[in-house]
C-alpha positions as a printed NumPy array, in Angstrom:
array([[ 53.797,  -6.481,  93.93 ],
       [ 56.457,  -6.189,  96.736],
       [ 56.367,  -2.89 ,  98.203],
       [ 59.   ,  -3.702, 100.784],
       [ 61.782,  -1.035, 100.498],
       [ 64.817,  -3.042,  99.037],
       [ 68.625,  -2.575, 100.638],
       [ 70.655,  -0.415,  97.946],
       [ 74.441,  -2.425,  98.326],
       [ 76.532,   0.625,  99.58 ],
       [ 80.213,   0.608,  97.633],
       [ 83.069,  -0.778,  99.736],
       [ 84.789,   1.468, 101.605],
       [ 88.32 ,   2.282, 101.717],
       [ 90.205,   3.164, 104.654],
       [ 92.029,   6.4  , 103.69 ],
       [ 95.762,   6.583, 102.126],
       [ 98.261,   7.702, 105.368],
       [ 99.635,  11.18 , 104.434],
       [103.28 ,  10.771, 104.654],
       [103.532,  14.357, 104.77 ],
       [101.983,  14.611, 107.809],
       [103.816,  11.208, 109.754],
       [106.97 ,  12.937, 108.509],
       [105.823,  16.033, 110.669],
       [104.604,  14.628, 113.464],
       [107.862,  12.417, 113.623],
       [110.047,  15.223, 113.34 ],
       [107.983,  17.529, 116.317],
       [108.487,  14.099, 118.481],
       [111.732,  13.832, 117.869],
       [112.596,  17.823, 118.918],
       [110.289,  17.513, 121.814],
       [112.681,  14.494, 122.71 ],
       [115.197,  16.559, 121.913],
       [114.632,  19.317, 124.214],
       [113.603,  17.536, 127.052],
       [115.824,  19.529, 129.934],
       [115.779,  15.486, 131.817],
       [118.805,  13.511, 130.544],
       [116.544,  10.931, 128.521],
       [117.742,   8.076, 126.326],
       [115.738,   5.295, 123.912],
       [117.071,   2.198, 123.831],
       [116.781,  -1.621, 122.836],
       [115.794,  -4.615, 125.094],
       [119.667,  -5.447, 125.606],
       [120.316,  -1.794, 126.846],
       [121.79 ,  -0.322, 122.95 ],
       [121.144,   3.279, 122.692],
       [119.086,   4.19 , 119.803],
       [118.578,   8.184, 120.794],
       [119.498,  10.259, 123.252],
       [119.089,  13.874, 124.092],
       [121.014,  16.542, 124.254],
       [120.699,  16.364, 128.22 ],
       [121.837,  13.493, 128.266],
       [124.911,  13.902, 125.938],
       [125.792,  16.642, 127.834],
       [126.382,  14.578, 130.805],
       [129.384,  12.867, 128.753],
       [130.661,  16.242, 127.076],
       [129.961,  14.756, 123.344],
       [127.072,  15.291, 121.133],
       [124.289,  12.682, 120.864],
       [125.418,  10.653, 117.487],
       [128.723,   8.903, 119.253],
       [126.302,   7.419, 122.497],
       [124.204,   5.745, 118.876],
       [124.819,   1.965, 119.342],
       [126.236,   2.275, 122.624],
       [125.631,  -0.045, 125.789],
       [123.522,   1.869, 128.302],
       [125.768,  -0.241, 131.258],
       [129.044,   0.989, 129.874],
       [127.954,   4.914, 130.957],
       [126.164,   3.959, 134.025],
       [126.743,   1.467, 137.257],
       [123.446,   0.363, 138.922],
       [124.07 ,   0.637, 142.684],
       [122.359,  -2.804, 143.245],
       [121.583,  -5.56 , 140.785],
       [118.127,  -6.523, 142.37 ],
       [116.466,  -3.257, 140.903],
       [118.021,  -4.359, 137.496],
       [116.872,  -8.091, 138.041],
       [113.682,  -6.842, 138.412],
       [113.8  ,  -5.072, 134.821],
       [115.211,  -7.806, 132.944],
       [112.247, -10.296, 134.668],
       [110.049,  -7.778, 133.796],
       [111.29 ,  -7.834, 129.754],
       [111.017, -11.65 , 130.103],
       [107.546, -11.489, 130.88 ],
       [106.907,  -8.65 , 127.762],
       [105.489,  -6.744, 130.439],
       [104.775,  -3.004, 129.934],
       [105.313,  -0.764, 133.163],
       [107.696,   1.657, 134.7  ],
       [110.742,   0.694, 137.269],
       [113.571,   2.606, 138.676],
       [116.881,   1.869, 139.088],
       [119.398,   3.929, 141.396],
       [122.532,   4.218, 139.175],
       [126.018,   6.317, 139.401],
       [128.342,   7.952, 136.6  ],
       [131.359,  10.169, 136.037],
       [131.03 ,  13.156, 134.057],
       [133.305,  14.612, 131.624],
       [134.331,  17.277, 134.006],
       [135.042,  13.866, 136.1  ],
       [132.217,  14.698, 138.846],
       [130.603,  11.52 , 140.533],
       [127.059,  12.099, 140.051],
       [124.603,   9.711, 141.593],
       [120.492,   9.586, 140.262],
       [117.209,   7.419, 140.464],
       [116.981,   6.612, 136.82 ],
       [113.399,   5.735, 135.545],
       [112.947,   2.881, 133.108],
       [109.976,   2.693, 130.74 ],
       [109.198,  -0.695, 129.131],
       [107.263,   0.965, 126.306],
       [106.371,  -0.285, 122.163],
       [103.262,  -2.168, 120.893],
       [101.699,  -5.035, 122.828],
       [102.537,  -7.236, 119.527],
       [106.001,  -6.72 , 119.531],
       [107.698, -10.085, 120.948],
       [110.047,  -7.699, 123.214],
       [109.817,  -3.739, 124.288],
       [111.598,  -0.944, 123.981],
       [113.261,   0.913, 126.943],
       [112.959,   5.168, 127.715],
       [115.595,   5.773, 130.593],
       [115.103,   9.338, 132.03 ],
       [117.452,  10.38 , 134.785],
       [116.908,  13.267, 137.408],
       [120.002,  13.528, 139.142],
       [119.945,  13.167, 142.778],
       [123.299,  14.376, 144.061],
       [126.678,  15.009, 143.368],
       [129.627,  13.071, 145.337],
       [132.795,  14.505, 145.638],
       [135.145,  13.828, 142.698],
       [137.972,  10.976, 144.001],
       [141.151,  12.39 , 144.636],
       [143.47 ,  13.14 , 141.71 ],
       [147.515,  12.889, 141.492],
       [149.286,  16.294, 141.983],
       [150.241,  16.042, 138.196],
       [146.951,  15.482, 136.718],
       [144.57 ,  18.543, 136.436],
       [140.83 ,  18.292, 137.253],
       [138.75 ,  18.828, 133.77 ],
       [137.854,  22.339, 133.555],
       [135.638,  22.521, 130.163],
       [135.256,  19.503, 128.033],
       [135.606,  20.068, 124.035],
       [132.226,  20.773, 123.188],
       [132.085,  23.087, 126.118],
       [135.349,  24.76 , 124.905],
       [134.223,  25.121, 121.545],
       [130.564,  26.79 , 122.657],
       [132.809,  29.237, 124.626],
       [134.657,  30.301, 121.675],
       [132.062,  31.316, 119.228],
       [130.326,  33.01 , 122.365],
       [133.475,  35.177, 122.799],
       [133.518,  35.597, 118.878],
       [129.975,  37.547, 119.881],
       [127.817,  34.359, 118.136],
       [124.419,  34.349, 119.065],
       [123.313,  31.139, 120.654],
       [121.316,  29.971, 117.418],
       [124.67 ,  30.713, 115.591],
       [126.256,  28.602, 117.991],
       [124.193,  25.582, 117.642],
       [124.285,  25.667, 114.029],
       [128.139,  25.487, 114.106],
       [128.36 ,  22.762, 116.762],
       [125.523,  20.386, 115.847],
       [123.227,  21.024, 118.664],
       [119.679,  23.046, 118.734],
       [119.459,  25.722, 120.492],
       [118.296,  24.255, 124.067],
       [120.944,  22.168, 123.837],
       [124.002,  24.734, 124.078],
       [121.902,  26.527, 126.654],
       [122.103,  23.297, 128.869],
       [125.626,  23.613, 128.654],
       [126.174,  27.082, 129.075],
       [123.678,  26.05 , 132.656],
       [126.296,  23.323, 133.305],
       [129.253,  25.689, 133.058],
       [127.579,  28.489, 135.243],
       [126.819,  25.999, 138.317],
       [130.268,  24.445, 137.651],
       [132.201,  27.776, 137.601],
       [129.439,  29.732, 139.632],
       [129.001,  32.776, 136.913],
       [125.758,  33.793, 135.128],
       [126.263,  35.139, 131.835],
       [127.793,  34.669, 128.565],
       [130.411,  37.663, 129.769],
       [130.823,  36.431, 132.358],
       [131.473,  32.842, 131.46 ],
       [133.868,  34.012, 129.043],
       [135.961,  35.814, 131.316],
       [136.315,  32.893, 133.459],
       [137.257,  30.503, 130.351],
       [140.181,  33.061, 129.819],
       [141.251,  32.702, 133.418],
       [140.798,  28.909, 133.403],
       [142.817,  28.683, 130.357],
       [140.223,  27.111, 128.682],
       [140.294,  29.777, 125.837],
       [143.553,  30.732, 124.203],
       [144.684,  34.03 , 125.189],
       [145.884,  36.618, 122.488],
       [144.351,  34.809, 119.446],
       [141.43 ,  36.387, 117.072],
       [139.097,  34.797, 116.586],
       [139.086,  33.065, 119.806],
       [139.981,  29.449, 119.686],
       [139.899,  26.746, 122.596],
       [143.634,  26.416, 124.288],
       [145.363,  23.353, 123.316],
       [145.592,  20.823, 125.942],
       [149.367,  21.237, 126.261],
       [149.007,  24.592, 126.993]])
């Protein structure tokens, strides 16, 4: 008789089902992580189209993030010399994944030059034939807006601004205000931050009193509505 211990066949595993319950989650606490990233940050295709961006970075334009969707990242900023964005587009040639930065310039809403070392991550899977781009830009300066004709008035509060400044005077808390405006919450506080080093106030009172005096906010009107641009 054999007494050798025999191999019992084991049953095939299976690799467990993904929960799409809990991808769903995990995309969604990405995405508001992305979201509230106080860096202006933007995702975008090998040929520079703009998937996502952040509020931070919409802010920079005065719009929301939805209108930058499908953009070209070269029609909102200027590299200040082509070799840094040679070196990027070699670099997506050679499906190479690594970090470069490019020094770049734009004009805000408010029309302020603002100058900034903008960070480019090639990022995606190693199987992909091309990679993605994440563009993060900490802002390095601010130059002097160009001078303006005697006629033309420099941009006080952009529409989104004007509109934040409103329901603040109305007494809205800031979650009431990003609800009604489309942002979250960190969002509408990065502009109320933009409007206090612009203007040089802390404080939603305070803010609001200077949007009266700047004619931002029409005066004598309940419930208080941005002024119409013709005055």
């Amino acid at each position: 008789m054999d007494f050798r211990p025999r191999r019992i066949p084991l049953p095939p595993t299976r690799s467990p089902a993904p929960d799409s319950r809990a991808a769903v989650f995990w995309r969604n606490r990405a995405l508001g992580l992305f979201d509230r990233l106080p860096l202006p940050t933007a995702y975008c295709t090998t040929d520079g189209t703009i998937l996502r961006v952040n509020a931070a970075m919409a802010g920079e334009w005065g719009t929301l993030a939805g209108p930058l969707r499908g953009r070209s990242i070269l029609d909102l900023f200027h590299p200040e010399t082509r070799d840094e964005l040679r070196a990027v587009t070699e670099a997506i040639r050679l499906h190479r994944r690594s970090r470069y930065t490019v020094a770049v310039g734009w004009t805000t809403a408010a029309g302020v030059e603002r100058r900034g070392e903008m960070t480019v991550d090639l990022v995606g899977e190693a199987s992909h034939n091309a990679p993605d781009l994440l563009l993060m830009l900490p802002v390095r300066e601010d130059v002097p807006a160009p001078a303006r004709d005697c006629d033309v008035a420099p941009v006080k509060a952009d529409e989104i601004e004007a509109r934040i400044l409103a329901l603040a005077a109305a007494g809205s808390t800031t979650g009431q205000i990003a609800s009604a405006v489309g942002l979250t919450v960190d969002g509408v506080n990065y502009h109320f931050k933009q409007l206090s080093r612009r203007w040089g106030v802390t404080g939603k009172a305070a803010l609001v009193a200077r949007a009266y005096v700047e004619g931002v906010l029409a005066p004598a009107v309940w419930p208080p509505t941005p002024a119409r641009p013709d005055g």
